[in-house]
PyMOL Python script that loads the backbone (N, CA, C, O; Angstrom):
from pymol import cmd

cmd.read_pdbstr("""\
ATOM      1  N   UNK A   1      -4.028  -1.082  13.960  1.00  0.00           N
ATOM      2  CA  UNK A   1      -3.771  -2.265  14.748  1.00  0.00           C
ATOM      3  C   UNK A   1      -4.489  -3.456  14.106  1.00  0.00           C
ATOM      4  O   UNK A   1      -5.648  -3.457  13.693  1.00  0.00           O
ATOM      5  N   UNK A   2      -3.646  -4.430  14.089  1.00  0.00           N
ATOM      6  CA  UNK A   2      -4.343  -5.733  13.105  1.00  0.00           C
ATOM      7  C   UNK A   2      -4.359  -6.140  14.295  1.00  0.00           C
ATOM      8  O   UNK A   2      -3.616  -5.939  15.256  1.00  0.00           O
ATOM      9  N   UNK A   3      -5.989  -7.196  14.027  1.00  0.00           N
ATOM     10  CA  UNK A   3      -7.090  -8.180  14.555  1.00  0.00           C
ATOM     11  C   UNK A   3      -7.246  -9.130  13.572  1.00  0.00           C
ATOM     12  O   UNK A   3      -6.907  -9.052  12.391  1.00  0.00           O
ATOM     13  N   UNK A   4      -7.915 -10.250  14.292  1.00  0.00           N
ATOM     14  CA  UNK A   4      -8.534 -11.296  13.180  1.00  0.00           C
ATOM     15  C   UNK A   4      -9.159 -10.394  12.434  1.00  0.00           C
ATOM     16  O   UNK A   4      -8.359  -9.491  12.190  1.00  0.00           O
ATOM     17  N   UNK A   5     -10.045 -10.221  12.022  1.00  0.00           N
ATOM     18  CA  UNK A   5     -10.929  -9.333  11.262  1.00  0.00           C
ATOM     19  C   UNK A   5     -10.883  -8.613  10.347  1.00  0.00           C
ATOM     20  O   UNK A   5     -11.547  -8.540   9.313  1.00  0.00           O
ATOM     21  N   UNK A   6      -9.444  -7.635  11.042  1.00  0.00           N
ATOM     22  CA  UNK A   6      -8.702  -6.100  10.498  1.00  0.00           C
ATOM     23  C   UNK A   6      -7.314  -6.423  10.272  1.00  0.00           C
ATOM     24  O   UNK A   6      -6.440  -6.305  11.131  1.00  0.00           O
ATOM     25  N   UNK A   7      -7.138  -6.825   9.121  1.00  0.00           N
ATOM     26  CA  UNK A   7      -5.888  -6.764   9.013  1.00  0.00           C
ATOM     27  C   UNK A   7      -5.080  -6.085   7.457  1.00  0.00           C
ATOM     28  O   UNK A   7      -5.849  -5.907   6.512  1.00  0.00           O
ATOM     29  N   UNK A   8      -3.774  -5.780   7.273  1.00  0.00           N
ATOM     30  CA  UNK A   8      -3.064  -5.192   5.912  1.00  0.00           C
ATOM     31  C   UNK A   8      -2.965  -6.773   5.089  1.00  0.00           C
ATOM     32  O   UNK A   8      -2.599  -7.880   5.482  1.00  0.00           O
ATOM     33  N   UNK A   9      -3.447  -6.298   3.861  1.00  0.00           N
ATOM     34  CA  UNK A   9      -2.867  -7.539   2.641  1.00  0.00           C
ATOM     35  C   UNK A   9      -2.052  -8.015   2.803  1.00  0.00           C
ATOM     36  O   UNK A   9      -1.191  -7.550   3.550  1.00  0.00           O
ATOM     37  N   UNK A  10      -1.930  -9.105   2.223  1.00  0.00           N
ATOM     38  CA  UNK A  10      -0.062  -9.879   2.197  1.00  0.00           C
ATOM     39  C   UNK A  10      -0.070  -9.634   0.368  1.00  0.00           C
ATOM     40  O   UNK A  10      -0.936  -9.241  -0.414  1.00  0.00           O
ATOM     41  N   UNK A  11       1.234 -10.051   0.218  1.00  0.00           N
ATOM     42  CA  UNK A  11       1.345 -10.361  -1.281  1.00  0.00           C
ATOM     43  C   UNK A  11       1.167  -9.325  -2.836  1.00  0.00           C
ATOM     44  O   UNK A  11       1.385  -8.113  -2.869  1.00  0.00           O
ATOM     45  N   UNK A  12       0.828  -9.979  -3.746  1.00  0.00           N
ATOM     46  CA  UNK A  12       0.829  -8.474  -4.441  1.00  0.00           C
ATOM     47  C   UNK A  12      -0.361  -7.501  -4.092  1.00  0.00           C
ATOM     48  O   UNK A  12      -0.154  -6.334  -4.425  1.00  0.00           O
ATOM     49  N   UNK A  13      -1.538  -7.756  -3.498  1.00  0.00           N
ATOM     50  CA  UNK A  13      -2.388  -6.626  -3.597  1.00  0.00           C
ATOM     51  C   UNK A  13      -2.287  -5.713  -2.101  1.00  0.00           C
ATOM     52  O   UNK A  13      -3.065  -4.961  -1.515  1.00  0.00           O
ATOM     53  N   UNK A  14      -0.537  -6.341  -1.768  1.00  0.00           N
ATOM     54  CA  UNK A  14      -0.238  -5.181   0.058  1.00  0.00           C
ATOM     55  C   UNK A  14      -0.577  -4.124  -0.324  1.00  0.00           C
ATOM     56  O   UNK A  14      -1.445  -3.706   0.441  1.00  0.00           O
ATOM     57  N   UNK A  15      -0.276  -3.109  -1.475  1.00  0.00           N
ATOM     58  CA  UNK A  15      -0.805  -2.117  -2.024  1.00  0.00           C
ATOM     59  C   UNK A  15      -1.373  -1.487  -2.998  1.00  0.00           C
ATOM     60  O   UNK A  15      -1.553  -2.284  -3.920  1.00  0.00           O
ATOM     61  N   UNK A  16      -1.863  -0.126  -3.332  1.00  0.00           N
ATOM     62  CA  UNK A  16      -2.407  -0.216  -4.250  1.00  0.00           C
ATOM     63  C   UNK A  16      -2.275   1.142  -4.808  1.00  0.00           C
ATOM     64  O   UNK A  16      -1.643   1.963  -4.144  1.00  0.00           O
ATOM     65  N   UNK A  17      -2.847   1.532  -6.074  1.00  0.00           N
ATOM     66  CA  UNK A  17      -2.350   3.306  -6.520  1.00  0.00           C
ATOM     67  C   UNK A  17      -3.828   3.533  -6.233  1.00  0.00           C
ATOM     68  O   UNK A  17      -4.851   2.880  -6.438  1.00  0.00           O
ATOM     69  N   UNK A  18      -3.499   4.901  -5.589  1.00  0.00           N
ATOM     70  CA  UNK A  18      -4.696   5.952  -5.667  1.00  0.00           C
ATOM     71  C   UNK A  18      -4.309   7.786  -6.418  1.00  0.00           C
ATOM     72  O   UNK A  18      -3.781   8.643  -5.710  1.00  0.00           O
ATOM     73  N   UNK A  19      -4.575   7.968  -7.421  1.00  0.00           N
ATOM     74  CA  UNK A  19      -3.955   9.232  -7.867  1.00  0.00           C
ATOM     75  C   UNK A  19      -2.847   9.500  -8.035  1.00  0.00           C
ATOM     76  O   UNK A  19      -2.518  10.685  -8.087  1.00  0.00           O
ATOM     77  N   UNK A  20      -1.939   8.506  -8.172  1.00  0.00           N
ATOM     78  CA  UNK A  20      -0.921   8.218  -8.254  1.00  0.00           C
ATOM     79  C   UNK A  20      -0.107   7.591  -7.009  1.00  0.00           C
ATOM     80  O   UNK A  20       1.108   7.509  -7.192  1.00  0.00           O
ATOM     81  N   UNK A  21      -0.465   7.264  -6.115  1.00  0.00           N
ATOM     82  CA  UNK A  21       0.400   7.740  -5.039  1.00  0.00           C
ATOM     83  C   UNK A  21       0.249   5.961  -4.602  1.00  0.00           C
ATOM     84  O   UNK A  21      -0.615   5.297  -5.175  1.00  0.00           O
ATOM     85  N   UNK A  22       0.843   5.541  -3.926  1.00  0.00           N
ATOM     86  CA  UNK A  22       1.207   4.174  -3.702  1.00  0.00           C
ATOM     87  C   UNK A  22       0.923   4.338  -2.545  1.00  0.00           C
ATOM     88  O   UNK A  22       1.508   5.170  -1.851  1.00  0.00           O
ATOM     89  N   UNK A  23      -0.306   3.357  -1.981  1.00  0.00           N
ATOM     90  CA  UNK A  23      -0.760   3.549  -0.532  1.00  0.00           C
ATOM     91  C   UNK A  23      -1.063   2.094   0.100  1.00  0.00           C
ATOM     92  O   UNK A  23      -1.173   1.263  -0.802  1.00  0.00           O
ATOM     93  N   UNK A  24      -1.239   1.514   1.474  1.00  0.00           N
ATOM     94  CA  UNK A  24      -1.000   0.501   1.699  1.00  0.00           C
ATOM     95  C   UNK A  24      -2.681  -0.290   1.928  1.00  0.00           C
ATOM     96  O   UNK A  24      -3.742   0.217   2.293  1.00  0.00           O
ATOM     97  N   UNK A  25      -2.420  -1.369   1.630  1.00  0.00           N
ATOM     98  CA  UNK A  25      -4.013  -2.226   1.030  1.00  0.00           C
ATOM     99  C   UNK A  25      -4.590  -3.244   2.626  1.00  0.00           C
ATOM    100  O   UNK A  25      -4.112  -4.214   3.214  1.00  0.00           O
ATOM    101  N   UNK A  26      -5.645  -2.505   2.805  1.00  0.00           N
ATOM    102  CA  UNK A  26      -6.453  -3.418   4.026  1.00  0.00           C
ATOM    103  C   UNK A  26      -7.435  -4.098   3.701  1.00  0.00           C
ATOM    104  O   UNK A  26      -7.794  -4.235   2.531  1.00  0.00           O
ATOM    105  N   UNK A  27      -8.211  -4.806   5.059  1.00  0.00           N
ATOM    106  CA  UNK A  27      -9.153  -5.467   4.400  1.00  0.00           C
ATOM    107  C   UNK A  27     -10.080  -6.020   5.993  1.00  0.00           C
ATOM    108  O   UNK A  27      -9.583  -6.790   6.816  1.00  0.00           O
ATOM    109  N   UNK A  28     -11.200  -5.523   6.086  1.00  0.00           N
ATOM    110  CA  UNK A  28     -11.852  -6.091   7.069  1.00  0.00           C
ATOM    111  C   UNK A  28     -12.383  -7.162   7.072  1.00  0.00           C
ATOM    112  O   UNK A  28     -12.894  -7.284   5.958  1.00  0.00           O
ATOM    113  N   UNK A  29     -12.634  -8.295   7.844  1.00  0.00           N
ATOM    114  CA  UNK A  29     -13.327  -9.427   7.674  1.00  0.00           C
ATOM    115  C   UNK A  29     -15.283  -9.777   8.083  1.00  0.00           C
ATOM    116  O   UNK A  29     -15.621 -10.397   9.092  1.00  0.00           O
ATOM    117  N   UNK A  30     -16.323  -9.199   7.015  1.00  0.00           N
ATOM    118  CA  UNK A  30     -17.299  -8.848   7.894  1.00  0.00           C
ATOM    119  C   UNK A  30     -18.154 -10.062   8.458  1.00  0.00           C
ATOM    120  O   UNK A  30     -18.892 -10.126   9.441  1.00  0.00           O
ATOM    121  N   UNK A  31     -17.711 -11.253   7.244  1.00  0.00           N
ATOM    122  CA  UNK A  31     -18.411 -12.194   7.697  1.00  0.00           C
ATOM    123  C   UNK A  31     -17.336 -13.145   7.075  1.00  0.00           C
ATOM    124  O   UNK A  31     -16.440 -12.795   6.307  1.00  0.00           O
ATOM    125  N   UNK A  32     -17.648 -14.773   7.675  1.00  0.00           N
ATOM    126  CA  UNK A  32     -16.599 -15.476   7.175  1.00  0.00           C
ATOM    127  C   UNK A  32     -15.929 -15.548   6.072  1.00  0.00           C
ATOM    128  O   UNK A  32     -14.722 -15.791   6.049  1.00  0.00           O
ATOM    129  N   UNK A  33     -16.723 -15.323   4.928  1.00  0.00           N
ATOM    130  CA  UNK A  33     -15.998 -15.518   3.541  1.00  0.00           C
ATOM    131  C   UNK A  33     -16.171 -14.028   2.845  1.00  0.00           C
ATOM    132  O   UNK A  33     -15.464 -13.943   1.841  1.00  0.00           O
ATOM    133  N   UNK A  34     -17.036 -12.669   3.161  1.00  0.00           N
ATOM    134  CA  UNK A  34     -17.050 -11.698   3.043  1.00  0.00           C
ATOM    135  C   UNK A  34     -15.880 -10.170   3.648  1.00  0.00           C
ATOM    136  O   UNK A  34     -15.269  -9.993   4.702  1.00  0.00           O
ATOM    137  N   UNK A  35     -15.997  -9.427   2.523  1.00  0.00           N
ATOM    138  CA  UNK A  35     -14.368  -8.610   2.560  1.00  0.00           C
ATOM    139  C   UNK A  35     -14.724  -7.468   2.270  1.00  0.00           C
ATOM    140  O   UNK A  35     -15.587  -7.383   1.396  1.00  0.00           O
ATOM    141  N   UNK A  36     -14.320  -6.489   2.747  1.00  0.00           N
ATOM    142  CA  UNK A  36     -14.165  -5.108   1.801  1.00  0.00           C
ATOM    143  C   UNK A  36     -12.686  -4.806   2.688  1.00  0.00           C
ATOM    144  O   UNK A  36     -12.159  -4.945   3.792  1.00  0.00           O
ATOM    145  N   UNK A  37     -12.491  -4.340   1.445  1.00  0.00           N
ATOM    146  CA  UNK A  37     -10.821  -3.904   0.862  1.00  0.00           C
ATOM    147  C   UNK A  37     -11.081  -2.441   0.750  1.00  0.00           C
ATOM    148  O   UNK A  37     -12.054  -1.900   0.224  1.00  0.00           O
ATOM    149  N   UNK A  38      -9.965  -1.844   1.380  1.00  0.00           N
ATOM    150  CA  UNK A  38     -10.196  -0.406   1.129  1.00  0.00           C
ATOM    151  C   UNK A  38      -8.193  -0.186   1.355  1.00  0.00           C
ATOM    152  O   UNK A  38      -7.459  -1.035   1.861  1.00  0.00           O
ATOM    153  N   UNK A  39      -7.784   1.086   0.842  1.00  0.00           N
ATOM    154  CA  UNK A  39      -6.773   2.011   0.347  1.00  0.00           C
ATOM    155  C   UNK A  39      -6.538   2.828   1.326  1.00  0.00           C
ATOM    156  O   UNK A  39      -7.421   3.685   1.372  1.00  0.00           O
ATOM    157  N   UNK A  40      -5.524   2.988   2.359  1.00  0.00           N
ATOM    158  CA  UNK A  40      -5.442   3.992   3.593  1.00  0.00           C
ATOM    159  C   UNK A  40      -4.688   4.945   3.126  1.00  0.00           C
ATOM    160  O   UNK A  40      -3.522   4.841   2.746  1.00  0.00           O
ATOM    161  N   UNK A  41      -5.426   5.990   3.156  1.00  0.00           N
ATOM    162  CA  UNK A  41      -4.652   7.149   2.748  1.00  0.00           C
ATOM    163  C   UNK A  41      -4.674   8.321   4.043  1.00  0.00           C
ATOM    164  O   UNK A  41      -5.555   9.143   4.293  1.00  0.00           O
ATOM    165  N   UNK A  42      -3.560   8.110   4.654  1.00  0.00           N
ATOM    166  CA  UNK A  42      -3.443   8.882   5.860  1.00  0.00           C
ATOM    167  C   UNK A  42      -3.346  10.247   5.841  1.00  0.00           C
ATOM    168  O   UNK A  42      -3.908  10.887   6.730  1.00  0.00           O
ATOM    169  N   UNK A  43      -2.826  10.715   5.116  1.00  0.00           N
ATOM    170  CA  UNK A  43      -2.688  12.173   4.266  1.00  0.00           C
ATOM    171  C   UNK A  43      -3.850  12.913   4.198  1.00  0.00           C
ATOM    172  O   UNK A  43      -3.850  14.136   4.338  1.00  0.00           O
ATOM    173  N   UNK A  44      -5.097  12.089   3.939  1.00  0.00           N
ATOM    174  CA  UNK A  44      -6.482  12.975   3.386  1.00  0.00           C
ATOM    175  C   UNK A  44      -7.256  12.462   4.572  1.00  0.00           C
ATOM    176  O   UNK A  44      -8.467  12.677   4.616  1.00  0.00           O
ATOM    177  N   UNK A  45      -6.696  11.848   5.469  1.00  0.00           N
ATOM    178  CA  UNK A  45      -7.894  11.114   6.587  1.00  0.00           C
ATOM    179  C   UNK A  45      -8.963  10.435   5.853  1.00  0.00           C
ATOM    180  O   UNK A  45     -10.131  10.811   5.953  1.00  0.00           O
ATOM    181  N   UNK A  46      -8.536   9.254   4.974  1.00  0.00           N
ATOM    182  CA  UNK A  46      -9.484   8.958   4.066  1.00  0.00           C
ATOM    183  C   UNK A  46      -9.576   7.837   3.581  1.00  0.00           C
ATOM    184  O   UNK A  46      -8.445   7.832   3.094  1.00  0.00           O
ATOM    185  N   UNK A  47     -10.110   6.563   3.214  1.00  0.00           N
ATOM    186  CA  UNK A  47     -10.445   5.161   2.773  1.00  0.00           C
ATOM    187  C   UNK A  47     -10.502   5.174   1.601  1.00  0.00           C
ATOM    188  O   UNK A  47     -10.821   6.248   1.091  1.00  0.00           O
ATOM    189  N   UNK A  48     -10.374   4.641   1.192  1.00  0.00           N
ATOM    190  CA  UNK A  48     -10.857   4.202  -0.471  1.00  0.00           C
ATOM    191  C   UNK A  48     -11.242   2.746  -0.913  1.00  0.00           C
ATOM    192  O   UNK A  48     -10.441   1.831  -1.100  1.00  0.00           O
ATOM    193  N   UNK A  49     -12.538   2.693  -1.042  1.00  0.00           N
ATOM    194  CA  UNK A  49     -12.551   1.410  -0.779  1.00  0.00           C
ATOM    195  C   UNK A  49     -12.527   0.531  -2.302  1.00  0.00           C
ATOM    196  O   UNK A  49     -13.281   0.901  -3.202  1.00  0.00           O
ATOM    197  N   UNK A  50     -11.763  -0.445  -2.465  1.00  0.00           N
ATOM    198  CA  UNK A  50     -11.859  -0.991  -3.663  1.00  0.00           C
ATOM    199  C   UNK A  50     -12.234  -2.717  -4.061  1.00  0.00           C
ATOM    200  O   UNK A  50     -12.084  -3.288  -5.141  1.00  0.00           O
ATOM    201  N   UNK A  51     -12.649  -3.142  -3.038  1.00  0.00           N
ATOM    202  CA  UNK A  51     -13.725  -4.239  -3.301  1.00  0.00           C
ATOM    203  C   UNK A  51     -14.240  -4.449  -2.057  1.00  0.00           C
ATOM    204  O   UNK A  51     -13.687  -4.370  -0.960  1.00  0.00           O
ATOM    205  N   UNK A  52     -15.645  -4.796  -2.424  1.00  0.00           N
ATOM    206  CA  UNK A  52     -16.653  -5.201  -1.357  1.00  0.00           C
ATOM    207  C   UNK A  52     -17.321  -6.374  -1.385  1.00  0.00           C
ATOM    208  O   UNK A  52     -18.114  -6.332  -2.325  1.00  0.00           O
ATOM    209  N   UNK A  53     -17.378  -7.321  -0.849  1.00  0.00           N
ATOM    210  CA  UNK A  53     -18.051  -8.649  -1.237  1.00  0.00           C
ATOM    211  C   UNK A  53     -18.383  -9.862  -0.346  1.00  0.00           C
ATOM    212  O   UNK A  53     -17.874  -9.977   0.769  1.00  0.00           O
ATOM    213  N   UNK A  54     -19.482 -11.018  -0.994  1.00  0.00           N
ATOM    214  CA  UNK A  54     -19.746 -11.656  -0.233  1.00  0.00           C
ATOM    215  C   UNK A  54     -18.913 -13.137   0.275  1.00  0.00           C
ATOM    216  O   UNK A  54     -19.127 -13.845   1.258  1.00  0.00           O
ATOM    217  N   UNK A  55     -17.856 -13.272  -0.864  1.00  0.00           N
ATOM    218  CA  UNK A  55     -17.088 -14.355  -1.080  1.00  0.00           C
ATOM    219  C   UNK A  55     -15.698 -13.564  -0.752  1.00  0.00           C
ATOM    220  O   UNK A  55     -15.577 -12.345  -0.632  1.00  0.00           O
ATOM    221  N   UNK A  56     -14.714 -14.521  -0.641  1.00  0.00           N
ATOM    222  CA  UNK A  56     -13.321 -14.209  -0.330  1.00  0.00           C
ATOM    223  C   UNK A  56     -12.828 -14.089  -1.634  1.00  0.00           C
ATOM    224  O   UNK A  56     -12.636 -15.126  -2.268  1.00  0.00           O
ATOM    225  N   UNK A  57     -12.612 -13.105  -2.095  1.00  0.00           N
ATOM    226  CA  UNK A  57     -11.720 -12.645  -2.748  1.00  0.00           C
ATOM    227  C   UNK A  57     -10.440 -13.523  -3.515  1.00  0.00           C
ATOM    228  O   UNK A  57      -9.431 -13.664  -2.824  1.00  0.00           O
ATOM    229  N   UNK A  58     -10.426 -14.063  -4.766  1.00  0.00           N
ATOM    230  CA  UNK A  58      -9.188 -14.899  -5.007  1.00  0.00           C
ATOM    231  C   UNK A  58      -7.962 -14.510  -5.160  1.00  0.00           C
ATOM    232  O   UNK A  58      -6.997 -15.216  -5.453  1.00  0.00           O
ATOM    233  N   UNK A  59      -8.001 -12.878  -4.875  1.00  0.00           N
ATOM    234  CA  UNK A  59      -6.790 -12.602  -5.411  1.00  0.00           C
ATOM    235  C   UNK A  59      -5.385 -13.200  -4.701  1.00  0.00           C
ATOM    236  O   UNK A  59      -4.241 -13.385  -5.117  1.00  0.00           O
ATOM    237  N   UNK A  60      -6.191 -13.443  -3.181  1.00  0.00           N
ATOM    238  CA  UNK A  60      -5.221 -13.612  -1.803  1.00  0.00           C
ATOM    239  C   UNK A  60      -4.860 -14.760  -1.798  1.00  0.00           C
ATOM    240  O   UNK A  60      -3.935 -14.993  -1.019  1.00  0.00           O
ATOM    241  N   UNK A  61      -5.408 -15.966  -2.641  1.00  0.00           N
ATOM    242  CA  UNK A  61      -5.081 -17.089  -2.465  1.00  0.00           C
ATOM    243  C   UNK A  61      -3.925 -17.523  -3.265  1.00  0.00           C
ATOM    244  O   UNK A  61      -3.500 -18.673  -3.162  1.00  0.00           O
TER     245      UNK A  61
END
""", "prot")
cmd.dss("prot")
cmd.show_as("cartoon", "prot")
cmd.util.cbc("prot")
cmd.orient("prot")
């Protein structure tokens, strides 16, 4: 369920490969300009997280 906070990527990084497998790209909001991005892999009950940080991320812009 997307929130301000919790929500799926837009754009090219909506997803991402994990082991091959094409899985869909989130991203929590922990502080205003801070992110971690993680890989939902529903299959393994499992996260993957692939950036963590204190700035917003440029990829999204």
């Amino acid at each position: 369920m997307e929130t301000h906070r919790y929500q799926r990527l837009k754009g090219t990084p909506r997803t991402g490969t994990f082991e091959g497998r094409e899985l869909p790209a989130w991203q929590i909001e922990v502080t205003g300009g801070g992110r971690v991005w993680y890989l939902l892999d529903e299959q393994r009950r499992t996260v993957w997280l692939t950036h963590a940080g204190t700035g917003h991320p440029k990829t999204t812009e």
